[in-house]
Each structure stands twice: as C-alpha cells, then as structure tokens.
Phi, psi and omega in degrees: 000161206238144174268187165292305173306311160328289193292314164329269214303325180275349176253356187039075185205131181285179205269324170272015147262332176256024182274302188281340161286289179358304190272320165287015196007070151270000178230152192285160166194153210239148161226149177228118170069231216240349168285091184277156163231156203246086219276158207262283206305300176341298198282301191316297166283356133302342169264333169288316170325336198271025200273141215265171162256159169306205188262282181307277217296310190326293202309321186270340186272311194305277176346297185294278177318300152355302189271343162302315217286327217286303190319317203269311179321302161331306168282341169309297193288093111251000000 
C-alpha cells in the first residue's frame, strides 16, 4: 500500500491534485481513518486506463449512437 506522498511520486501528481481526486473519487482509493491509500497495481491500471480517444474514435462513437438512436426510433413507429 502506498501513502499519498508515495502515490504523488508514481503518477507525478501534486499531493493537492490528489487530494482533490480522492473527494470527487476519481481515483481509486482504501481509506483507513482519515487517511487515503493506495494500492501501486491498482494505480498502475488506472493509469493504463486513462487512454483519452483520438478525433477519429470521437467521430465513430457519435456516429455509431447516432445510427443506433435512429433504430430504436424506427421501431417505435411501427
């Protein structure tokens, strides 16, 4: 398990950005008492995760929910 400080140095993130995910719970975290912790694979595959999409992947989702949204209207009016 990981402190804050700890947890800081592996995402290289200051301790009052991750102070402030910790309370929006954007990050994963164990609390003991008043104190979060940090488990390092956990953190490790939050971070793989984090993968942003391109322009093009945008482009393609909207389109594809589009064309979904379209189906279920179509089957409705029948």
């Amino acid at each position: 398990m990981l402190n804050i400080q700890q947890a800081s140095h592996l995402l290289t993130l200051s301790v009052n950005t991750i102070y402030s995910k910790v309370s929006k719970k954007q990050i994963p975290y164990y609390k003991q008492g008043k104190r979060p912790y940090f488990s390092k694979p956990i953190l490790i595959k939050w971070i793989e995760t984090g993968h942003q999409l391109t322009e093009m992947e945008i482009q393609t989702d909207t389109e594809i929910q589009f064309i979904e949204k379209q189906k279920r209207k179509a089957k409705r009016s029948f």
